[in-house]
C-alpha positions as CSV (number, residue, x, y, z in Angstrom):
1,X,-51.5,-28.8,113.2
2,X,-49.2,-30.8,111.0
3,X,-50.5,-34.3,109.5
4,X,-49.0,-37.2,108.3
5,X,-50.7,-38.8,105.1
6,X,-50.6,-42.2,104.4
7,X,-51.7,-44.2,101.6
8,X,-50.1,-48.2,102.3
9,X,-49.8,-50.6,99.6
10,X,-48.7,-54.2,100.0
11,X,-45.4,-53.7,99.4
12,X,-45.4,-49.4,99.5
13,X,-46.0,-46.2,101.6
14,X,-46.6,-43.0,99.9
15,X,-46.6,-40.4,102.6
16,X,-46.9,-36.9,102.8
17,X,-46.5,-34.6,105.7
18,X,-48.9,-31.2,105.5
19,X,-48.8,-28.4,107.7
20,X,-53.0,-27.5,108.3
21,X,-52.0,-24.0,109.1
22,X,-51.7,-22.7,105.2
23,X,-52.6,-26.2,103.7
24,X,-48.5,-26.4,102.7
25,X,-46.6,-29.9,101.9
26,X,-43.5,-30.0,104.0
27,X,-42.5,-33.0,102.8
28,X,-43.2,-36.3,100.6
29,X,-41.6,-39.5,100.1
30,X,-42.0,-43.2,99.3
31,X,-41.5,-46.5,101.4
32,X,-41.1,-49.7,98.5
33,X,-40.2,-52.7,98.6
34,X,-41.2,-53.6,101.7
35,X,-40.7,-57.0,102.5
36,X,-38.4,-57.5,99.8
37,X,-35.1,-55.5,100.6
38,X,-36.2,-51.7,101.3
39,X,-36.2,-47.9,99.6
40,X,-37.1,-44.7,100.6
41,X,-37.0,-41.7,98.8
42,X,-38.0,-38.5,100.9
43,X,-38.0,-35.1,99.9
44,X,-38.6,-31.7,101.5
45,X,-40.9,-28.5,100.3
46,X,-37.4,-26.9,99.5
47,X,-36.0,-28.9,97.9
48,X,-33.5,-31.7,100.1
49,X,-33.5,-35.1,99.2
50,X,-32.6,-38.5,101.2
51,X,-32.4,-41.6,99.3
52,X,-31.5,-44.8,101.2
53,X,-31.5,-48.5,100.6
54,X,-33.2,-49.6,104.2
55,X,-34.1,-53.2,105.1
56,X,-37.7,-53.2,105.6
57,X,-39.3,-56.3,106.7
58,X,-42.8,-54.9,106.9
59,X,-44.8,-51.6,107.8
60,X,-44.0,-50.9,111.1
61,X,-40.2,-51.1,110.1
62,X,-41.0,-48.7,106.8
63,X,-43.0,-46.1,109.6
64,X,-40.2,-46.0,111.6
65,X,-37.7,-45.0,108.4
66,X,-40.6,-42.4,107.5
67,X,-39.5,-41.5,111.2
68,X,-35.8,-41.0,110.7
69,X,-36.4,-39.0,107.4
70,X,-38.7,-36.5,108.6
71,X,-36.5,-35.7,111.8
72,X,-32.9,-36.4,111.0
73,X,-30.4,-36.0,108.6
74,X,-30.2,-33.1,106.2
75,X,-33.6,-33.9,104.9
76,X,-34.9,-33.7,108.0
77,X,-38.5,-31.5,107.8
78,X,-39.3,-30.9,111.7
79,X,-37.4,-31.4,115.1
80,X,-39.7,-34.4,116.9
81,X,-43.1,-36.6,115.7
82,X,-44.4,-34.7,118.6
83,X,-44.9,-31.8,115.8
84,X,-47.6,-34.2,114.2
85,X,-50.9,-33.9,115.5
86,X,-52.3,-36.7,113.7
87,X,-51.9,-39.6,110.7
88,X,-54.7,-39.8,108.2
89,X,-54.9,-42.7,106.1
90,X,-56.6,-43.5,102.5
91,X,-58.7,-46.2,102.5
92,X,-60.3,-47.8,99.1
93,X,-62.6,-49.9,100.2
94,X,-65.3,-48.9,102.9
95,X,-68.0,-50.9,101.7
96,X,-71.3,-50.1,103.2
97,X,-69.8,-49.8,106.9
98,X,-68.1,-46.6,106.4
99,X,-69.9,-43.4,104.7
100,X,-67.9,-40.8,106.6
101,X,-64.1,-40.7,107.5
102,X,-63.8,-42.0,111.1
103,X,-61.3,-42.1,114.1
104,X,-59.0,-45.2,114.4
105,X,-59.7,-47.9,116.7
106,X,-59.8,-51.8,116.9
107,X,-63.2,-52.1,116.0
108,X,-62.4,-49.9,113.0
109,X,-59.1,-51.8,111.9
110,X,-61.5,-55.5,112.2
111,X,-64.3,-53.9,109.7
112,X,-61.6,-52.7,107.0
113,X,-60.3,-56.0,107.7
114,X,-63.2,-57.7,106.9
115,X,-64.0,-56.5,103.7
116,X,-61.3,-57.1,101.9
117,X,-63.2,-59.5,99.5
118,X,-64.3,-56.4,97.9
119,X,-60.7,-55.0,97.9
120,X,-58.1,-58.0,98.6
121,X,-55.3,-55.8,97.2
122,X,-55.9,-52.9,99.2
123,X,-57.6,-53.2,102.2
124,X,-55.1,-56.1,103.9
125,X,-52.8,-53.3,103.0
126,X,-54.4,-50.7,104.5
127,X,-54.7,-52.7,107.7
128,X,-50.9,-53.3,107.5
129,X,-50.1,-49.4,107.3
130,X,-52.4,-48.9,110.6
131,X,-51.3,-51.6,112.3
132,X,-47.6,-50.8,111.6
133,X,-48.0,-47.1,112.3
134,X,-49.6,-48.4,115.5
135,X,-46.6,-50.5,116.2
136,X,-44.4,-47.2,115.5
137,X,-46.3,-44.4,117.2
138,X,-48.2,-46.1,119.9
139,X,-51.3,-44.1,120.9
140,X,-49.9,-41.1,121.4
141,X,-50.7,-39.4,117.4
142,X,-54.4,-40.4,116.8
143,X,-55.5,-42.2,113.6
144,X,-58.2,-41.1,111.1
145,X,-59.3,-43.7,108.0
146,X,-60.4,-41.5,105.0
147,X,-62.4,-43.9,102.6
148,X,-62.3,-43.8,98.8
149,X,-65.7,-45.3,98.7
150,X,-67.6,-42.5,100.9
151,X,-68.2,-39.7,98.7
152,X,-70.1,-42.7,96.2
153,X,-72.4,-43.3,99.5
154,X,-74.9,-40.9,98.6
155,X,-75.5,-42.6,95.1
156,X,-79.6,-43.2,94.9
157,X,-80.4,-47.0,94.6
158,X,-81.4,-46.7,91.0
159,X,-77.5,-45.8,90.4
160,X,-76.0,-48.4,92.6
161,X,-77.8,-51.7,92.5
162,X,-76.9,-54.2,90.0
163,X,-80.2,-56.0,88.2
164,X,-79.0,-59.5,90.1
165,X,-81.7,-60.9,92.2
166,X,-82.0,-59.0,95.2
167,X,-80.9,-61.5,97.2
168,X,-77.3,-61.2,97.0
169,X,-77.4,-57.5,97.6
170,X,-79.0,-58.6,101.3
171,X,-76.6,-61.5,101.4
172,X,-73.3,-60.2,100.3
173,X,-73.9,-56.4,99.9
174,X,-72.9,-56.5,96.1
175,X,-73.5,-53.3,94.3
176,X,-71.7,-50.3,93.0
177,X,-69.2,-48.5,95.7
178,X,-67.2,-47.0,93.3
179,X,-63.7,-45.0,93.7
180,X,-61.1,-42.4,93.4
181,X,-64.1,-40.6,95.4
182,X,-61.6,-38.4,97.3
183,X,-60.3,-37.2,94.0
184,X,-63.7,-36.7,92.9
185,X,-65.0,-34.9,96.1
186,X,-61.8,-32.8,95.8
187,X,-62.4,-31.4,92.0
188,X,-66.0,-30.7,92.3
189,X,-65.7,-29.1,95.2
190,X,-62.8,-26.7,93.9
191,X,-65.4,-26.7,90.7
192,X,-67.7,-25.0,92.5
193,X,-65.3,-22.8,93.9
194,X,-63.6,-21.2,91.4
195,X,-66.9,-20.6,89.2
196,X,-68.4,-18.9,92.4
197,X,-71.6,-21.8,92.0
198,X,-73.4,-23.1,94.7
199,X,-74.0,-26.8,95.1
200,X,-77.7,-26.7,95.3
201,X,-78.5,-27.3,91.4
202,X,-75.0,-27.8,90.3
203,X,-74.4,-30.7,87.5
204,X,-70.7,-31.9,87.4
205,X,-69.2,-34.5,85.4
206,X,-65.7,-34.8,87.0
207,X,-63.2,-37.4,84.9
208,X,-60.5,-39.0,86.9
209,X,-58.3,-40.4,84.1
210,X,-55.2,-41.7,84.5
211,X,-54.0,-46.2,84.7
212,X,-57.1,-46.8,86.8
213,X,-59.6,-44.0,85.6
214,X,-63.6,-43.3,86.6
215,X,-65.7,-40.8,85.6
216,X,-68.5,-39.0,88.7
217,X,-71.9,-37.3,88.0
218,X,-71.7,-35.1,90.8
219,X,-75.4,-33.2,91.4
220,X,-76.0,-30.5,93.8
221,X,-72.5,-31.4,95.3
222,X,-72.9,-35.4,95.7
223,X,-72.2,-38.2,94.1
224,X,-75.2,-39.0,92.1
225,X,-73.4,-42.1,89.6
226,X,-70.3,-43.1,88.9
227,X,-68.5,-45.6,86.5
228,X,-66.5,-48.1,88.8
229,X,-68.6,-50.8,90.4
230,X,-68.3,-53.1,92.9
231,X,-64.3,-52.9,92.4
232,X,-62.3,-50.8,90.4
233,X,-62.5,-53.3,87.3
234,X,-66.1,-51.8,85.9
235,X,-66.6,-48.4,83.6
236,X,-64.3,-47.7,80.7
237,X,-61.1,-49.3,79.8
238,X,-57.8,-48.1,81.6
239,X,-54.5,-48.8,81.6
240,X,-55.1,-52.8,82.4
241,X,-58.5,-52.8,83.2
242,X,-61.2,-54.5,80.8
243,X,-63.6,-51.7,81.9
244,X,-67.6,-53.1,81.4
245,X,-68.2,-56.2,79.2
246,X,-70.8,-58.6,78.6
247,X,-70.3,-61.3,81.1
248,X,-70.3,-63.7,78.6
249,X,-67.6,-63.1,77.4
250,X,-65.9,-64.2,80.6
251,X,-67.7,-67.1,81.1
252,X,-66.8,-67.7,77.0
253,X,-63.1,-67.4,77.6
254,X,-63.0,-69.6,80.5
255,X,-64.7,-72.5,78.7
256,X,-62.5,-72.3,75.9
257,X,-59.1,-71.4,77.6
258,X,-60.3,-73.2,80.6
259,X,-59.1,-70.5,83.2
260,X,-58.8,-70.5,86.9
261,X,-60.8,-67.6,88.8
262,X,-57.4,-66.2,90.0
263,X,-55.9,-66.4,86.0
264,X,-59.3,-64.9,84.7
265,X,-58.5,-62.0,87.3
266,X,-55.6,-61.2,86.3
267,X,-56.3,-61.3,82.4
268,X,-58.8,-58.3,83.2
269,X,-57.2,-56.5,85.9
270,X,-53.8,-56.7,84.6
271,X,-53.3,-57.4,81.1
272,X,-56.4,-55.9,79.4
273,X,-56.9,-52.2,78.5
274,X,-55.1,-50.0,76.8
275,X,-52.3,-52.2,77.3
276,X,-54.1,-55.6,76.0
277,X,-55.4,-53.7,72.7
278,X,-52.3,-51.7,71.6
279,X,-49.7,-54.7,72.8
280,X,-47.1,-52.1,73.7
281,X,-47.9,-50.1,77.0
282,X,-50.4,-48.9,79.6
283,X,-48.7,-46.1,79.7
284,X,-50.9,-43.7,77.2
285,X,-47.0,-41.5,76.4
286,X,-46.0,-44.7,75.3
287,X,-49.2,-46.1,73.3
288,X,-49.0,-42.2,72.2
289,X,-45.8,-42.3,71.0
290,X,-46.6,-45.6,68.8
291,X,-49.3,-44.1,67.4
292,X,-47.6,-41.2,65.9
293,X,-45.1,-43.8,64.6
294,X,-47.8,-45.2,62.5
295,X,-49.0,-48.6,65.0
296,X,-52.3,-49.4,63.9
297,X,-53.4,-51.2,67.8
298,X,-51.5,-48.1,69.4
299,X,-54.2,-45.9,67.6
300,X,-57.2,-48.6,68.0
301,X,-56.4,-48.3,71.5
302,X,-56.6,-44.7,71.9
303,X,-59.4,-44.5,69.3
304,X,-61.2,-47.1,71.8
305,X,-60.9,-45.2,74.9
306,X,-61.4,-41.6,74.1
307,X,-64.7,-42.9,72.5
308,X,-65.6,-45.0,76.0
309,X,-65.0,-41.6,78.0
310,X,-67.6,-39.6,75.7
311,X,-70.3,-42.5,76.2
312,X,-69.8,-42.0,79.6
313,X,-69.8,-38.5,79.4
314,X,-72.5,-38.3,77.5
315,X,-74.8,-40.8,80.0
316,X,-74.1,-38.6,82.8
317,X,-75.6,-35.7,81.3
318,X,-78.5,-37.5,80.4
319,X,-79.0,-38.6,83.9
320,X,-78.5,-35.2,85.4
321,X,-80.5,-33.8,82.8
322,X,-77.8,-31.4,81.8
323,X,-74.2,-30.2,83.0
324,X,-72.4,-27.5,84.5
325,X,-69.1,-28.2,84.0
326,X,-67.1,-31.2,82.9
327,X,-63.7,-31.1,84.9
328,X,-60.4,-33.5,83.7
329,X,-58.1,-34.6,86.5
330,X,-55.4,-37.1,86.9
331,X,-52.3,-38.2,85.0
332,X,-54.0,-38.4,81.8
333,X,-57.1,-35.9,82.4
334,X,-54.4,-33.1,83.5
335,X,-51.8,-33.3,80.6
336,X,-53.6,-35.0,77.5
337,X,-54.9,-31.9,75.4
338,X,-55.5,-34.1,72.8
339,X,-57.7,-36.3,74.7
340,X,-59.5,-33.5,75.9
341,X,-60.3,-32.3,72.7
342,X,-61.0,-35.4,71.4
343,X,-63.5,-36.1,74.4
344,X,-65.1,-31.9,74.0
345,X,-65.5,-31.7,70.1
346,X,-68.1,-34.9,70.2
347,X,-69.6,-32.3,72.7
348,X,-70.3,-29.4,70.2
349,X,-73.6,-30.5,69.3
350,X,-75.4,-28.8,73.2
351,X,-72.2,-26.1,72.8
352,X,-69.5,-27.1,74.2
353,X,-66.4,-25.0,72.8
354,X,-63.5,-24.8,74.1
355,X,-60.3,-22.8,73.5
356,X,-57.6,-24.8,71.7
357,X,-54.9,-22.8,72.5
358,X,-55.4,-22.6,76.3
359,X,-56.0,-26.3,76.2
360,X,-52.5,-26.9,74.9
361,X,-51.2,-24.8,77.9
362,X,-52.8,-27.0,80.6
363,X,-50.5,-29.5,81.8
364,X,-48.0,-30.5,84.5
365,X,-50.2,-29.5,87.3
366,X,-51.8,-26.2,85.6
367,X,-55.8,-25.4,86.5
368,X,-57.7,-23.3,84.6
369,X,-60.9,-23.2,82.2
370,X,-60.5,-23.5,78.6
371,X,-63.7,-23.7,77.1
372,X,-64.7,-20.3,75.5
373,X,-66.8,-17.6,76.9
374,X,-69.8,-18.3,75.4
375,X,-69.3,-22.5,75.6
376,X,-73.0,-23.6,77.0
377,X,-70.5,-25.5,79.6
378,X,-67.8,-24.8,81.6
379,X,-64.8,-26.8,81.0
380,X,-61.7,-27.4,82.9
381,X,-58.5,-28.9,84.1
382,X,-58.5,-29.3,87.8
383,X,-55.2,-31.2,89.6
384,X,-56.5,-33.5,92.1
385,X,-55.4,-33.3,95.9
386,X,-56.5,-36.7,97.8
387,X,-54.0,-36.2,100.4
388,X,-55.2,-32.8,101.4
389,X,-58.9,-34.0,101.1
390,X,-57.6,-36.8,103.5
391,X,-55.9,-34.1,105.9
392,X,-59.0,-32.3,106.0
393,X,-61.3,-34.6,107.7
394,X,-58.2,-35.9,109.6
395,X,-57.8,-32.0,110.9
396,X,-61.5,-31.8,111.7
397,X,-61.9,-35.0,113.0
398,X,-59.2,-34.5,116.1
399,X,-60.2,-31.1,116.4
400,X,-63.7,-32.4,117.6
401,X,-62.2,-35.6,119.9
């Protein structure tokens, strides 16, 4: 069976097409700009490439360039969408509607719909990418939703409820969802794998680090905490993301600078972080590179957010009351060595050692361990695979229609 991946964005489709029979990608590409003027870039498992400015008014018109690439053209990675047995599609937000990955239908598309208060920028864009793929395909090449938020669902209550009056968890469901939980269900699970554990008694701390970043404590295979919160803004600091902060502070900035909700928003979502300390980038290469050039924020900044991941790291293994194996994954996770390091040496103290030299090698989509043999804890470097996660339960799911 071959899948089509799908992860929409307001104004983007990231797609993938994987064939189930040896878990292979036969081809990738991009949709942007939709709505604005229109660009794909499409490339096959062998290397062909098909770049095109397209007019794409909205979804259904970027589904049906996803359409022409895959089939036509030199670029062209199988003969008819009849080949595709199914789309699978990433959802963030699934709130507490949706612990499982489900089949497509209206009912479905309405709920995601609806809870788009708890993800306005990337449920209504979800809903667009169904709707349009809808409008391409028809019926005919079934639909599976794979939520972000399901692998969080099996958090305890002590873990997920805020201390608010319980009232407005009954009211308006507010609590921790958390995300990136396909990336996290992906590394722990390959975790376990390649040390040969099983998940009964198993205590993982799995770091997703990358712009947006999170960190899991995953016990006996399941999400038993994790650092995002009701959205994406709570844990650590990212690239633009305040992380956690006293309230007060907000309600302190608004009376003095007298911000709108909307302006408040966007001064934690999108100009806070890395990026608001250092003033130069959210791109840790770049705050990197400033550092070593002697900027004083650059290094705060850094400083700041390798010691944010070791409270959290260090929280989690109180909680479990111990850890397995700590696993890095994501942009940052998979090629900073030096954040890595940073995060393990703080880690010595209960044995963590780890090899510095095979921790220099591990980058650009290399897995391995590289803490030492006799390291109390198993640490690795694990690339994430959310589009295979999501072809997965898409597989399984049509398989058992």
């Amino acid at each position: 069976m071959k899948i089509l991946v799908v992860n929409a964005g307001s104004s983007s489709l990231k797609y993938q097409l994987i064939d189930m029979t040896d878990e292979k990608v036969i081809a990738k590409g991009l949709c942007e700009r939709i709505g604005i003027d229109g660009k794909i870039s499409h490339k096959t498992f062998d290397g062909r490439e098909y770049e095109a400015q397209i007019d794409m008014p909205d979804h259904t018109a970027a589904f049906k360039c996803v359409e022409k690439a895959l089939i036509s053209g030199d670029a062209k990675a199988i003969d008819s969408m009849d080949e595709i047995g199914a789309v699978g599609h990433r959802i963030v937000q699934g709130g507490a509607i949706f612990d499982h990955s489900v089949l497509v239908n209206e009912q479905v598309v309405n709920d995601i719909e609806g809870l788009a208060d708890l993800a306005p920028l990337h449920n209504i864009a979800h809903v667009q990418g169904i709707r349009g793929c809808l409008e391409c395909f028809g019926d005919k090449i079934p639909q599976v939703v794979v939520f972000d938020t399901s692998f969080h669902a099996t958090m305890p209550e002590t873990s997920y409820l805020f201390a608010l009056p319980y009232e407005y968890y009954e009211k308006y469901k507010i609590r921790r969802y958390g995300f990136h939980g396909t990336s996290h269900r992906y590394v722990s699970a390959r975790c376990l794998e390649l040390l040969n554990m099983k998940k009964e008694g198993s205590k993982i701390i799995t770091c997703h680090l990358g712009n947006g970043s999170s960190i899991t404590a995953v016990k006996d295979g399941k999400c038993f905490d994790t650092s995002m919160g009701l959205t994406p803004l709570d844990g650590f600091m990212m690239g633009t993301r305040t992380g956690t902060l006293d309230p007060s502070v907000l309600t302190y900035i608004i009376e003095k600078e007298g911000l709108s909700a909307k302006e408040l928003s966007d001064l934690c979502n999108k100009k806070s972080g890395v990026l608001g300390v250092s003033g130069v980038s959210s791109d840790n290469r770049d705050v990197e590179a400033a550092a070593a050039e002697g900027n004083e924020r650059a290094k705060l900044a850094l400083e700041m957010q390798r010691y944010q991941i070791r409270k959290f790291v260090g929280s989690y293994i109180a909680a479990m009351n111990g850890v397995d194996a700590i696993v890095f994954t994501g942009g940052i996770g998979e090629n900073s060595a030096e954040l890595r390091k940073s995060v393990c040496d703080n880690l010595a103290f209960m044995g963590v050692k780890i090899d510095d030299s095979i921790n220099d090698t591990l980058r650009r989509g290399a897995e391995g361990v590289f803490s030492t043999e006799d390291s109390t804890v198993k640490v690795m470097v694990i690339p994430t695979n959310e589009e295979l996660v999501i072809a997965r339960d898409t597989k399984e799911i049509v398989e058992n229609m």
